[in-house]
N, C-alpha and C positions, 0 to 999 in steps of 0.2 A: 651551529647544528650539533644534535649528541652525535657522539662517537658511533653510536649504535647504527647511524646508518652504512657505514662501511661498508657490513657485509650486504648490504641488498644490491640486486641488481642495478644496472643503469639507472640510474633516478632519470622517469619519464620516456624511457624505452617498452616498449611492445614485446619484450621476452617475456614468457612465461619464466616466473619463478622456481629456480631450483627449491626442490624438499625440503633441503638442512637449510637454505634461505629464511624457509615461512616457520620451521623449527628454532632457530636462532630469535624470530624475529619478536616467537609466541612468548618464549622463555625471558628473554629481555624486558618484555611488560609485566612478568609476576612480580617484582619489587614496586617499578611502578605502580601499578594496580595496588599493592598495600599502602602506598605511601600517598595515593589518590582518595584513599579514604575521607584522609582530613584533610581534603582541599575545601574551601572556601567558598561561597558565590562569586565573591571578586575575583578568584583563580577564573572559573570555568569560564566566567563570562569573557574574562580576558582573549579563552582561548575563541571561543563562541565567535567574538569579535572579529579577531586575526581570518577564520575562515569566511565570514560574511566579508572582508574588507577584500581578501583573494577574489572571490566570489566576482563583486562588483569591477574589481581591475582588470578582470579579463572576460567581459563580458562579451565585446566584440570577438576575441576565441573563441569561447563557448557557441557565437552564431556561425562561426566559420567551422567549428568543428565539426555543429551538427547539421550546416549542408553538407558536407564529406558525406557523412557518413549515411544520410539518406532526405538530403535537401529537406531538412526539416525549416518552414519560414519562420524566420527572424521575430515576429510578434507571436507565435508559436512557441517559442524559444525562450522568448519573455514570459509570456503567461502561463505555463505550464513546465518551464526548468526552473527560471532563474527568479522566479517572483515567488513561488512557493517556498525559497529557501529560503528569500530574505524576510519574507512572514513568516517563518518558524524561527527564524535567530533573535528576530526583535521581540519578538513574541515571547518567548524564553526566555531572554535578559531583560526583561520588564519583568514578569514573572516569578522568574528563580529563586530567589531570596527566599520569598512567602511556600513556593512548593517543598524547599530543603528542612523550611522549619517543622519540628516533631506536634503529631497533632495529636492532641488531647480528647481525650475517650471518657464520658463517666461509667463508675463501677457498677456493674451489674448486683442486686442481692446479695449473688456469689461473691463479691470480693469488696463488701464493705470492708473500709480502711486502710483502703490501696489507692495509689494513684498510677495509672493507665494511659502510657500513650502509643503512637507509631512514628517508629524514629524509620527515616527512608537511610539505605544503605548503601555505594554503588554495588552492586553486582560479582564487577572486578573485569577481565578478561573481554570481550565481547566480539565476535563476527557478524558483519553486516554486509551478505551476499545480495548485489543487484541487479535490475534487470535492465533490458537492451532500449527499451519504450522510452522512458522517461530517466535519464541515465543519471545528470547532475542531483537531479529533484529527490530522486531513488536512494540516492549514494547519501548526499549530503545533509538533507534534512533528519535522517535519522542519524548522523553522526552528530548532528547538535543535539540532539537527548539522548546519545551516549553520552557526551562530553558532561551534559548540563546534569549529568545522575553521575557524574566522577568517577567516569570510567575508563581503560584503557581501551582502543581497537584495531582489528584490521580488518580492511575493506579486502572485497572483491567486485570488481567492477564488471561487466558483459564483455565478451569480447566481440562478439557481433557488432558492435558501435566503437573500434578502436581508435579514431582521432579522439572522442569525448575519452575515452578509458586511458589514454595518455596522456588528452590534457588536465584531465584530473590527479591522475598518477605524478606528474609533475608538481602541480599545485600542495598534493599533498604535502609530497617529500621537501618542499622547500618551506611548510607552515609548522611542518610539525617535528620532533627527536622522534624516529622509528619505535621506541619502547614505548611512548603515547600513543601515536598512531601511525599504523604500516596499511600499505595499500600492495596489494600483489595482480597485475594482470594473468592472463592467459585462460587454457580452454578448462574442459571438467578435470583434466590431471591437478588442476591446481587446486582447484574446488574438494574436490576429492580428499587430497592432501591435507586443506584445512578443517575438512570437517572431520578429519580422524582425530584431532586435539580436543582434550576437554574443555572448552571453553566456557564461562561460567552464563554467559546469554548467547544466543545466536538470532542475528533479526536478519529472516529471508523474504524478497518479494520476485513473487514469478509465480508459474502456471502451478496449478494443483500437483499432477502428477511429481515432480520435483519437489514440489513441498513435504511430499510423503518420501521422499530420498531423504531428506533435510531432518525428519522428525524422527524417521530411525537412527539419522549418524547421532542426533540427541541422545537418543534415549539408551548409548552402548558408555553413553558418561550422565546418564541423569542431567541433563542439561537444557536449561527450561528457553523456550523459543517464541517466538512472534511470526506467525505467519502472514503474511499480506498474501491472498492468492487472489482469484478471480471469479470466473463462469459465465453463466449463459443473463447476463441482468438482464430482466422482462421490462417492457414500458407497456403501462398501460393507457390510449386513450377513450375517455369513457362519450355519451354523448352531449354531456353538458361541458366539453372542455373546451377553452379557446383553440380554434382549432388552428388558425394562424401563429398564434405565438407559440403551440405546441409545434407545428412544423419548425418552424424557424429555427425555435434551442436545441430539439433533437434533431436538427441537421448538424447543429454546430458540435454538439456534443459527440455524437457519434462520428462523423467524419476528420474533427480534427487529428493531427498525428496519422493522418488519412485510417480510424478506427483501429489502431493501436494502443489502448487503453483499457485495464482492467475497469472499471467500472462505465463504458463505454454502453449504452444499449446494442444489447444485442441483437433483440428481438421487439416487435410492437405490435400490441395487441388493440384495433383500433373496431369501435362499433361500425358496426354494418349500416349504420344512416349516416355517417358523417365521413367514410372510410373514401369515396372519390373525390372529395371537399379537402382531404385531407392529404391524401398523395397528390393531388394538384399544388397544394403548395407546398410541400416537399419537394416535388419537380421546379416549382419555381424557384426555391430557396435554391438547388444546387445549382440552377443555372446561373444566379446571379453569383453565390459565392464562387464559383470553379470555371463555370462557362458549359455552352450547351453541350459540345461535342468533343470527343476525343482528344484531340488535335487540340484544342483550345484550353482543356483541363492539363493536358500536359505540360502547356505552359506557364501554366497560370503559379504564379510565386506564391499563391495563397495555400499550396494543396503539398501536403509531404510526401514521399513514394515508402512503400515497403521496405522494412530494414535490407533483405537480401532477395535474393532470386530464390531462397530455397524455398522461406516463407509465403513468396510469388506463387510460386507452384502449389503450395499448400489451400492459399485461399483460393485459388483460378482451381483446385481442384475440386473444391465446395462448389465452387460455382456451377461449374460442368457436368456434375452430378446430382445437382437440382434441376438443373434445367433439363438434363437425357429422361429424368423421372417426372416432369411435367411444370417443373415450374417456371413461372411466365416473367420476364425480364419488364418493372415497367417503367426503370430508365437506367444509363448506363450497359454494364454486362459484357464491355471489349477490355480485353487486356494487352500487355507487353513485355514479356517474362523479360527480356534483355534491358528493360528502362526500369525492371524492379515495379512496373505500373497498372494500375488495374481502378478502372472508372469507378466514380462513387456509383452504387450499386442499390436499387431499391429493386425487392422482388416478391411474389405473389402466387397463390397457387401452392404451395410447397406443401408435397406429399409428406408425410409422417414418416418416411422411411430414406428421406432422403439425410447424407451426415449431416447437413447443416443444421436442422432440426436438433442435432445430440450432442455435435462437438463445439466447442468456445470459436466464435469466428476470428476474431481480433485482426480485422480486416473492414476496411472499405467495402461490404454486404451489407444490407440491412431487409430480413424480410419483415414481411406488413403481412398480417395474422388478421384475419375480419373475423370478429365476435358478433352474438346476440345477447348470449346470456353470461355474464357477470362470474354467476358461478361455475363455470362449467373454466374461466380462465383462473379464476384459483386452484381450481383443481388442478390444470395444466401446470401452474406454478410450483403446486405442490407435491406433483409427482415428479421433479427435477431437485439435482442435490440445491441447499441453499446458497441464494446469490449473494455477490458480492455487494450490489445494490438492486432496489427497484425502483423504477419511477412512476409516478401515477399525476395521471391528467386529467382532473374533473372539478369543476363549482358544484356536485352534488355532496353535499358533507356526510349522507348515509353512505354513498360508493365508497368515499374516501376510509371511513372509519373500518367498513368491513373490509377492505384490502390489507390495513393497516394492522388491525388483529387477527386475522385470518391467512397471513401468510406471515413468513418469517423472513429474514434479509439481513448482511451486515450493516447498511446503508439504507436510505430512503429521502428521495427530494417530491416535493409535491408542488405540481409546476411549475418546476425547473428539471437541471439535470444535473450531475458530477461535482453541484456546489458544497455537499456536504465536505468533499476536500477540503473544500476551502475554509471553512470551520473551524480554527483552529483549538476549538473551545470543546467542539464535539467529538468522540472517539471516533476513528476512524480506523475500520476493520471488517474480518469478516464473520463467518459462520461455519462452524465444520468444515465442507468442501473450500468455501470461500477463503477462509482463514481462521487462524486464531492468534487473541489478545487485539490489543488495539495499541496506535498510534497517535501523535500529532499533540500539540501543546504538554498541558500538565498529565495525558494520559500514554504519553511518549517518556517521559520523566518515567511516568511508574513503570513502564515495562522497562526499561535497566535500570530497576532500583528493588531491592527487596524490601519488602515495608516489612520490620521487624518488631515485634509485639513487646513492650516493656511494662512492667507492674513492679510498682516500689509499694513496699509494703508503710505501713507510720504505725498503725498497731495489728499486731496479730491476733485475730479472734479464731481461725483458722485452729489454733489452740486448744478449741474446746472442742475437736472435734478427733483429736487422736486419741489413739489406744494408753490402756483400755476400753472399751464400749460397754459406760455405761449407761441405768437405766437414763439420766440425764443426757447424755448422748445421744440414746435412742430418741427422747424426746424434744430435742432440738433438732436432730433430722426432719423428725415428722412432720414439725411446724414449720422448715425449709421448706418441704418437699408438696406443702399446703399453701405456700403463701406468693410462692417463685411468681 
């Protein structure tokens, strides 16, 4: 191990990081980060490697971690922590070589007798603050397109999920020399702390409002960022959709991580002919995934609880205020602040004025919105900041096409749900409020990488165009400025 870890805290302890700690820790990676410049594919991958091999040796950890901390199940745990790392590592080290290489650009008119490429750069420095939902997935996958763009980092992990935030914190400190890569727990004091440092990238994922905390501590060092946020993502079901298999995925979509997920539906806009056809097997679906009643979902090893009691309180209070304003519960709608627990939730009815309507639920809710007219649910779409994602359920290829140009979105699956995740191929990000820049495979590379512009000149004609101006001059411009 370098020297450099010394000074950090207990390696794999749960203190918040001392100040002059994450100061020491920043300072330590300026040389690094010069001297990562001309690292290699074979370097990165190596390191790429070493955390995918961590990854897979404590995998049984990572399921035990994340019942701790909010009995997330085990195939849960798989499919949405630990398998999305190990497709973004393999993915990458297959990859890497061909994304590092400088790509060749031909010369515009402008710059006959030059040769033009983009040589990718790392960045240098970089923070990668994560959220409490998806903690490994959050943290680790974008430390491999830090690494894989030759970069230095240090993590912040959630502290609301603290077995995964230590056993990460551990994993780290023993993969990595601190001047590569430092990981620091604890609450906003530390957050805080770290975003007072110039750091040359910052990649945050979490709610909106904190994204605009995050883009101001940027912008007091010009420090260019990667927002992953979220919102209210619309599903649309139209009246040509399967309506069974549209039940089924958006149950599973929305309720896994029992509806703790950014691009989770949050809302479903279903036609008014097919809309009791439709909550019918929605009901059917949760029964069989979770079980009919209370009591029964409790138990059931398939269903995750709420990170905390506070969170608890927050959705039970969306709840409780949809329903005092009239909206109609048509399954689930019991909670259990002290088990962190609150039934998968489908509801109806929902006034315009009630919060659920306006705030991100990111909660086991899901209201069902009866439409007639198409565009009247664009329009709803489009009086709302832009989602993270939207989904749309239809075999009508006119519906499909005018949702698709007609509204805006980071994301978009058309009968499916949350798979563009899984895309490694496809940016993954959002939109204004959603987010900004994008992630995942080669467009995770470019966000900690600066693509810098090079032009080698072989003959200067550019020559015939300085001072003094003459009339030759003039009429080489003209015929430039005629023929572009």
């Amino acid at each position: 191990m370098n020297t450099v870890v010394s000074f950090l805290p207990n390696a794999g302890g749960t203190q918040a990081a001392a100040g002059d700690d994450i100061h020491r820790a920043f300072a330590a990676q300026h040389e690094t980060a010069l001297r990562l410049r001309t690292s290699t594919a074979k370097e990165r991958i190596a390191r790429i490697q070493r955390l995918l091999d961590a990854v897979l040796a404590n995998r049984e950890a990572i399921y035990e971690a994340a019942y701790q901390d909010f009995k997330k199940p085990p195939a849960e745990v798989d499919l949405a922590e630990i398998l999305p790392v190990v497709s973004e590592a393999k993915h990458t080290m297959r990859s890497l070589k061909g994304w590092m290489k400088p790509k060749g650009v031909w010369p515009s008119r402008m710059t006959i007798g030059t040769k033009s490429w983009v040589q990718y750069e790392p960045k240098g420095r970089c923070l990668i603050i994560s959220p409490w939902n998806y903690p490994v997935n959050l943290t680790l996958a974008p430390l491999v397109s830090a690494i894989a763009a030759g970069n230095t980092a240090i993590l912040k992990p959630s502290e609301m999920t603290p077995h995964l935030s230590a056993l990460m914190t551990r994993m780290i400190r023993d993969l990595f020399p601190a001047d590569e890569v430092a990981i620091f727990e604890g609450d906003v004091a530390v957050s805080t702390t770290l975003l007072s440092l110039p750091f040359d990238h910052i990649f945050f994922t979490g709610a909106p409002a904190i994204g605009k905390v995050v883009m101001a501590a940027a912008a007091k060092h010009l420090t260019s960022v990667t927002l992953e946020l979220g919102g209210k993502s619309p599903t649309i079901v139209d009246a040509s959709a399967d309506i069974k298999g549209a039940a089924r995925t958006i149950m599973w979509g929305k309720f896994t991580n029992n509806g703790q997920t950014c691009i989770a539906p949050d809302h479903i806009y279903v036609h008014e002919s097919v809309k009791d056809a439709f909550v019918g097997e929605c009901i059917a679906t949760l029964k069989t995934s979770y079980g009919s009643t209370k009591a029964e979902q409790m138990k059931s090893d398939s269903l995750a609880r709420v990170v905390n009691q506070r969170h608890t309180q927050r959705i039970g209070g969306l709840l409780q205020d949809a329903t005092q304003r009239g909206a109609r519960v048509l399954f689930g709608g019991e909670t259990s602040e002290n088990d962190c627990f609150i039934q998968p939730t489908l509801l109806d009815n929902i006034p315009d004025d009630a919060k659920i309507q306006s705030e991100e639920i990111f909660g086991p809710l899901l209201p069902v919105i009866g439409y007639r007219d198409l565009d009247q649910v664009i329009a709803a779409i489009n009086a709302q900041p832009k989602p993270l994602a939207l989904y749309i359920w239809s075999k009508n290829e006119h519906n499909i096409e005018r949702m698709l140009k007609r509204t805006s979105a980071g994301g978009t699956c058309i009968n499916h749900v949350v798979m563009h995740f899984a895309q490694g191929n496809l940016p993954f990000g959002g939109v204004n409020n959603s987010g900004i820049g994008s992630a995942h495979g080669e467009y995770g590379f470019k966000a900690f990488s600066h693509e810098r512009a090079v032009v080698r000149t072989r003959f200067n004609i550019a020559t015939l165009l300085f001072p003094p101006y003459t009339g030759m001059t003039k009429r080489i411009l003209n015929m430039m400025v005629k023929t572009q």
